[in-house]
Structures are given as structure tokens and as C-alpha cells.
ROMAR-499905 format. One line per 10 residues: number of its first residue (from 1); for each residue z, y, x of N, C-alpha, C, O, CB. Coordinates in nm, 4 decimals, decimal comma. Glycine has a CB too. Example, Ala and Ser with C-alpha at 12.3 -4.5 7.8 and 13.67 -1.06 7.14 Angstrom:
1> 0,7800 -0,5690 1,3190 0,7800 -0,4500 1,2300 0,7800 -0,3300 1,3200 0,8465 -0,3319 1,4236 0,9046 -0,4473 1,1308 | 0,7080 -0,2250 1,2850 0,7140 -0,1060 1,3670 0,7870 0,0030 1,2900 0,8039 0,1138 1,3409 0,5725 -0,0598 1,4084
//
This chain:
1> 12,6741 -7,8558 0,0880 12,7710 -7,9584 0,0521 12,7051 -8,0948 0,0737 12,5920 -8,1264 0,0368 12,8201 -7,9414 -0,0964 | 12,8002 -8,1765 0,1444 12,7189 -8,3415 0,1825 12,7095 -8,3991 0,0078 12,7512 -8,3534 -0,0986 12,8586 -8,4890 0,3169 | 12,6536 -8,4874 0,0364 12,6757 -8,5942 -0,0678 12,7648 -8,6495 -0,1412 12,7795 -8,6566 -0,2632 12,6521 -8,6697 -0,0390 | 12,8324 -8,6943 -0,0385 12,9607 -8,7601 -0,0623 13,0476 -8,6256 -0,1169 13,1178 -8,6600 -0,2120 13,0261 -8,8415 0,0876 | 13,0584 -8,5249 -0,0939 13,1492 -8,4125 -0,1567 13,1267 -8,3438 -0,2674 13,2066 -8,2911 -0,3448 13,1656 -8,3188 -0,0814 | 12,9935 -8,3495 -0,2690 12,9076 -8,3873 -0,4119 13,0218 -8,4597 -0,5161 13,1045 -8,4138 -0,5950 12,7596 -8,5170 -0,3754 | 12,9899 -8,5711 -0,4823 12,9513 -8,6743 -0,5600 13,1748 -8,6497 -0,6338 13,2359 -8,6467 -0,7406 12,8641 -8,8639 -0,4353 | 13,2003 -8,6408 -0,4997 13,3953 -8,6617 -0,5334 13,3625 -8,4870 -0,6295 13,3920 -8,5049 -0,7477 13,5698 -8,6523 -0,3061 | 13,3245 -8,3733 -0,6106 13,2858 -8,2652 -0,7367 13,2880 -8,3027 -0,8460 13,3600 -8,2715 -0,9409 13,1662 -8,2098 -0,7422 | 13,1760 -8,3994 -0,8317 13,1309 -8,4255 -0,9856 13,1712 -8,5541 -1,0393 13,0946 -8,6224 -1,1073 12,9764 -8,4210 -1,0040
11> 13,3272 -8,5997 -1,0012 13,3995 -8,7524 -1,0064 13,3555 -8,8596 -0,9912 13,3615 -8,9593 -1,0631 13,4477 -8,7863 -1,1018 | 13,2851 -8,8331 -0,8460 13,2530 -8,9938 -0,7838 13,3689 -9,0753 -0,7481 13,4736 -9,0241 -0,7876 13,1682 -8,9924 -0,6441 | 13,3835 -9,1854 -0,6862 13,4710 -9,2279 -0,6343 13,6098 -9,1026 -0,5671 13,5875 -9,0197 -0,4789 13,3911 -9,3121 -0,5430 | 13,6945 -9,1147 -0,6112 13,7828 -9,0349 -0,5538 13,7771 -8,8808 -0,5997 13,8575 -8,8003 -0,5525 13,7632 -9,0513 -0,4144 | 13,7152 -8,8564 -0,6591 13,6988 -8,7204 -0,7740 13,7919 -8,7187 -0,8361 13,8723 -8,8049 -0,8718 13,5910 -8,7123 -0,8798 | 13,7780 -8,5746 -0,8563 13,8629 -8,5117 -1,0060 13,8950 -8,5637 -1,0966 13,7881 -8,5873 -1,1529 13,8151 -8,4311 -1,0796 | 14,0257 -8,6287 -1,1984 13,9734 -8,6792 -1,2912 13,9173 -8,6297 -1,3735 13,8488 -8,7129 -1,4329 14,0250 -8,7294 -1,3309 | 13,9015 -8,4646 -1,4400 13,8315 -8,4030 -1,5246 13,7019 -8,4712 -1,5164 13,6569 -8,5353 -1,6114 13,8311 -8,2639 -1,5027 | 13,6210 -8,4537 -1,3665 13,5177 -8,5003 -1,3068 13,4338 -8,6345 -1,4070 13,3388 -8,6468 -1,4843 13,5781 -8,5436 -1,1607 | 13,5701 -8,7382 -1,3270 13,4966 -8,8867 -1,3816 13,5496 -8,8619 -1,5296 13,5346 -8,9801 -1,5604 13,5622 -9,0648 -1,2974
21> 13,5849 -8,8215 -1,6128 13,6058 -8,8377 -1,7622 13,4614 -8,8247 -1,8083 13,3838 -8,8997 -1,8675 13,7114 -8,7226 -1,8343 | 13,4522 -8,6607 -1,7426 13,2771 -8,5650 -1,7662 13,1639 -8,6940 -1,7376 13,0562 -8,6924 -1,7974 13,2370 -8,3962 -1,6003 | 13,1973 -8,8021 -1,6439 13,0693 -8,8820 -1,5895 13,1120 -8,9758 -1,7220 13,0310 -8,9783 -1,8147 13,0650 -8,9620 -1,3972 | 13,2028 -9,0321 -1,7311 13,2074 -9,1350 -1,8689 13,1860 -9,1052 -2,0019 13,1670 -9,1879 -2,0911 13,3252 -9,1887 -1,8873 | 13,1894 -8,9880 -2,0129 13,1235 -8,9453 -2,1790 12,9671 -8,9139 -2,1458 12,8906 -8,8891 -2,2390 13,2093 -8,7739 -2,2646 | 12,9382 -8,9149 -2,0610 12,7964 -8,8475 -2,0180 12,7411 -9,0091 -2,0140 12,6556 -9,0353 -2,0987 12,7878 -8,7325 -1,8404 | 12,7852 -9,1265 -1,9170 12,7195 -9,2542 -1,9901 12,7389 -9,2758 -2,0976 12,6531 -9,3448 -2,1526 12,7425 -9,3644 -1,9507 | 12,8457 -9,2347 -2,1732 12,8181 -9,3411 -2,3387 12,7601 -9,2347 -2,3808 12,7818 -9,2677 -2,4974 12,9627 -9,4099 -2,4632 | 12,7005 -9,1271 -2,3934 12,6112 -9,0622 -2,4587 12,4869 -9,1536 -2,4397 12,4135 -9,2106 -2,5205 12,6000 -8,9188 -2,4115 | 12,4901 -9,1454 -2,2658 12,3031 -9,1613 -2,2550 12,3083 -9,3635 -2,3489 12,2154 -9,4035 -2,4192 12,2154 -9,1630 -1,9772
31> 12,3952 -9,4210 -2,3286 12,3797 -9,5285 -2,3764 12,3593 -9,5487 -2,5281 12,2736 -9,6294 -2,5643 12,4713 -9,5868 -2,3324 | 12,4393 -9,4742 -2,6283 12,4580 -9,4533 -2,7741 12,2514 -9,4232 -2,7968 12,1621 -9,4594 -2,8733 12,6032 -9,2796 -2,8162 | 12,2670 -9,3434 -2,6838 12,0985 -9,2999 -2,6995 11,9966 -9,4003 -2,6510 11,8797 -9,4046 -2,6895 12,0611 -9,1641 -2,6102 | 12,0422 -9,4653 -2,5795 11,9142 -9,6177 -2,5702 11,9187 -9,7504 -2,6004 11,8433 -9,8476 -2,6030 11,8731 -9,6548 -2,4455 | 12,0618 -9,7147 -2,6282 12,0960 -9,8596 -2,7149 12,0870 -9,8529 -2,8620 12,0220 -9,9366 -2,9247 12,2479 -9,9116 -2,6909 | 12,1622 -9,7379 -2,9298 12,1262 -9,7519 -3,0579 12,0186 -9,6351 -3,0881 11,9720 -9,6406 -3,2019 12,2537 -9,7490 -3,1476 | 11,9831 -9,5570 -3,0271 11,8554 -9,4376 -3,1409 11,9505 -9,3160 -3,1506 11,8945 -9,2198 -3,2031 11,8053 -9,5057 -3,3569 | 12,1086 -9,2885 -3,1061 12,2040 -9,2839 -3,1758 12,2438 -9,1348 -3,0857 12,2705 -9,1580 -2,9677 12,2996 -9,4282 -3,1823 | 12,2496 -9,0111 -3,1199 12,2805 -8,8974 -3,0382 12,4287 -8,8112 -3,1060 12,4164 -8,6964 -3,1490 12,1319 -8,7967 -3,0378 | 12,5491 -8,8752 -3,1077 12,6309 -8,8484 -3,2059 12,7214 -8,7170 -3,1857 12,8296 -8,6964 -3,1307 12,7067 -8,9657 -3,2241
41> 12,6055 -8,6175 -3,2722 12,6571 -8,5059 -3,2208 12,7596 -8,4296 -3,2545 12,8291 -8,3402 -3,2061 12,5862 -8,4430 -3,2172 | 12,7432 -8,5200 -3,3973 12,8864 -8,4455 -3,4858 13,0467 -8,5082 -3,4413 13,1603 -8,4684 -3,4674 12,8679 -8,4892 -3,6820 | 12,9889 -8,6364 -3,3541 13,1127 -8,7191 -3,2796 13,1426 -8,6564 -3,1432 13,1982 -8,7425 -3,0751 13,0741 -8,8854 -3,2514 | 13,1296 -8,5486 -3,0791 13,1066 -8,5449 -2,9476 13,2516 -8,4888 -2,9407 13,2812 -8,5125 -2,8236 12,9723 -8,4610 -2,8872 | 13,3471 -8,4352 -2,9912 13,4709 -8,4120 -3,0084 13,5384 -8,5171 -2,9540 13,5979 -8,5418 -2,8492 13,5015 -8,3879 -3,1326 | 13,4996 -8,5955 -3,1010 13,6048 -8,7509 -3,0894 13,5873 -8,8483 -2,9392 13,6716 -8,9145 -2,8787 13,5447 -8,8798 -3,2394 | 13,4259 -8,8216 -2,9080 13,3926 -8,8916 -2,7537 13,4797 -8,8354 -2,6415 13,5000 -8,9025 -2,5403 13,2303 -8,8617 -2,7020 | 13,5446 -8,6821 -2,6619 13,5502 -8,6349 -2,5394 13,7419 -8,7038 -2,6044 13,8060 -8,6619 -2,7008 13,4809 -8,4319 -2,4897 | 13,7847 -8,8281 -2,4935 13,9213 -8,9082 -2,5615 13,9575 -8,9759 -2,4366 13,9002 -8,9459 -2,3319 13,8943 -9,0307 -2,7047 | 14,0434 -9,0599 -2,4408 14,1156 -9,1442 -2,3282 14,0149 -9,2254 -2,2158 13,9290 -9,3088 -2,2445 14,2091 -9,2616 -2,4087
51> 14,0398 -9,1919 -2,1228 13,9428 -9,2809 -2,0259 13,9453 -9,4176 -2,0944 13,8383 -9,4784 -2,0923 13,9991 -9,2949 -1,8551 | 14,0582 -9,4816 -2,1602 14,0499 -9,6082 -2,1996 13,9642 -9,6319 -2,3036 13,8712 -9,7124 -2,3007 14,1629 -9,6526 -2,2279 | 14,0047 -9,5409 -2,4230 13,8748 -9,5244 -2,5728 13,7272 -9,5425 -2,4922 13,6386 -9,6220 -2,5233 13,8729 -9,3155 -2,6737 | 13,7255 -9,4379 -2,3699 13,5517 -9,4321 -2,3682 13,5477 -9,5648 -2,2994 13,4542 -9,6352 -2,3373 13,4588 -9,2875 -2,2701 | 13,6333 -9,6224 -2,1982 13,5990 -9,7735 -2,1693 13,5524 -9,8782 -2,2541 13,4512 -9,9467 -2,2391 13,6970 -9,8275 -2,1273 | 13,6473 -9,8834 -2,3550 13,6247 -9,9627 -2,4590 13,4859 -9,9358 -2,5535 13,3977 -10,0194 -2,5730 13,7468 -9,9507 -2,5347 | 13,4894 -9,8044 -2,6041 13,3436 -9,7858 -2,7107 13,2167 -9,7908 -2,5825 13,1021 -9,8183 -2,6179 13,3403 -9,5848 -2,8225 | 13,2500 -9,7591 -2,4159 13,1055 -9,7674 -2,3566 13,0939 -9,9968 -2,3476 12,9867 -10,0571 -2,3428 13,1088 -9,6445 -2,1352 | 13,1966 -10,0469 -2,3481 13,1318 -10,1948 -2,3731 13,1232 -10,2254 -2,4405 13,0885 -10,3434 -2,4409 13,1531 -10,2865 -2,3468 | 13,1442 -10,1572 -2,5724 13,1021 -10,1913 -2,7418 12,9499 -10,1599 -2,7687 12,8879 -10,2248 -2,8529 13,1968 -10,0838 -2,8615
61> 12,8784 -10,0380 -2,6799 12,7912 -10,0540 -2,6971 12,6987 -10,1458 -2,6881 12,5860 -10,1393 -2,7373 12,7817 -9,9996 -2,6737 | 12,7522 -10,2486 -2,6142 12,6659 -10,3546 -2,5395 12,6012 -10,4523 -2,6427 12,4863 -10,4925 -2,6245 12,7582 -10,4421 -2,4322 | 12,6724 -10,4891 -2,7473 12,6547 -10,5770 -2,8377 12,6581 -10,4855 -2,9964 12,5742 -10,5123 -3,0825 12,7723 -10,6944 -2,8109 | 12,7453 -10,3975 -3,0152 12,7657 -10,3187 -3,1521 12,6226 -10,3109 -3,2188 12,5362 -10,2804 -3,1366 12,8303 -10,1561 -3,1273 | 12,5837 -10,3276 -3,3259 12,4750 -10,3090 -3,4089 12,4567 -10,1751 -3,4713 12,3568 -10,1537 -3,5399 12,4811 -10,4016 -3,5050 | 12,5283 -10,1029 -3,4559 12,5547 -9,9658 -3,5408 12,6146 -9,8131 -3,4371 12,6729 -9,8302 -3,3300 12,6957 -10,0159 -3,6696 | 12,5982 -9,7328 -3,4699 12,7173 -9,6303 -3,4330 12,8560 -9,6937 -3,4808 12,9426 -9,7414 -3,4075 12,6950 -9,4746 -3,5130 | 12,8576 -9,6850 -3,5999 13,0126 -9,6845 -3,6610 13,0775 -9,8429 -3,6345 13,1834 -9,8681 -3,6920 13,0092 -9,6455 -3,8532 | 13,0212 -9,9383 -3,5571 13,0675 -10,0568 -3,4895 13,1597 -9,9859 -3,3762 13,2827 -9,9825 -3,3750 12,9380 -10,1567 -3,4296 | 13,0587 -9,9231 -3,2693 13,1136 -9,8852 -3,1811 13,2545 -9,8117 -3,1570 13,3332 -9,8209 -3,0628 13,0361 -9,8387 -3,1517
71> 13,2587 -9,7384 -3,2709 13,4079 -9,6495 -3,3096 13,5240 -9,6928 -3,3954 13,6350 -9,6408 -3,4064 13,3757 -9,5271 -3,3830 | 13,4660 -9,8157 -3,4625 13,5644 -9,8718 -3,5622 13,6865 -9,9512 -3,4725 13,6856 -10,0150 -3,3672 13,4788 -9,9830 -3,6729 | 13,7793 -9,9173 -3,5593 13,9391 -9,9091 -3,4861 13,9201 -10,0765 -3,4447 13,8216 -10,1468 -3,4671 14,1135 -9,8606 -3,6220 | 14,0265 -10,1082 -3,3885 14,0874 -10,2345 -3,3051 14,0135 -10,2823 -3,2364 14,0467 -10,3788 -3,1675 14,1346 -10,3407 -3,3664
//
């Protein structure tokens, strides 16, 4: 398999959406984990949610001081 067919497998550009959902909970994991210390395992339910939720809590990580910043409503 090339690269590129790879990559659309495992929701690169033009992938599956199952695919890119799997790649966006898989960054805000690794991020929760180097930004805050934070491996939220008992949250991994609630992570797996709307491409939009994980949009939003993966740029909350950027600044959030906490786990529970990152998830708190509005």
C-alpha cells in the first residue's frame, strides 16, 4: 500500500471519517498528556464525541490550566 493510501486508511486527507475522528481523539489524548500530565482514562468514552467537541476541547488545551477546564461546558 503507497502512502498516500495509507494515510486516506487511517483518515488522512480524504479518509474515512471513522478514520479522521480515530486521528482526532488520538491528538487530544497525546496533547491532554503533554500539556497537562493528564491521561483521562476514565474520560475516554466522553472523548470518543463530535468532530466539533474534539475541535473545541483539542484548542482548549492550548491555554486550559486543568483537565476539567478543558471539558467544562460553553
Amino acid at each position: 500500500m503507497s502512502t498516500a493510501e495509507n494515510l486516506k486508511a487511517e483518515g488522512g486527507p480524504g479518509g474515512r471519517p471513522e478514520g479522521i475522528a480515530k486521528g482526532r481523539f488520538a491528538t487530544l489524548l497525546r496533547l491532554l498528556a503533554r500539556r497537562l500530565g493528564a491521561r483521562p482514562a476514565d474520560d475516554e468514552a466522553r472523548l470518543r464525541a463530535s468532530s466539533s467537541e474534539l475541535d473545541r476541547w483539542t484548542d482548549r488545551v492550548l491555554n486550559a490550566p486543568t483537565l476539567e477546564a478543558v471539558f467544562a461546558e460553553g
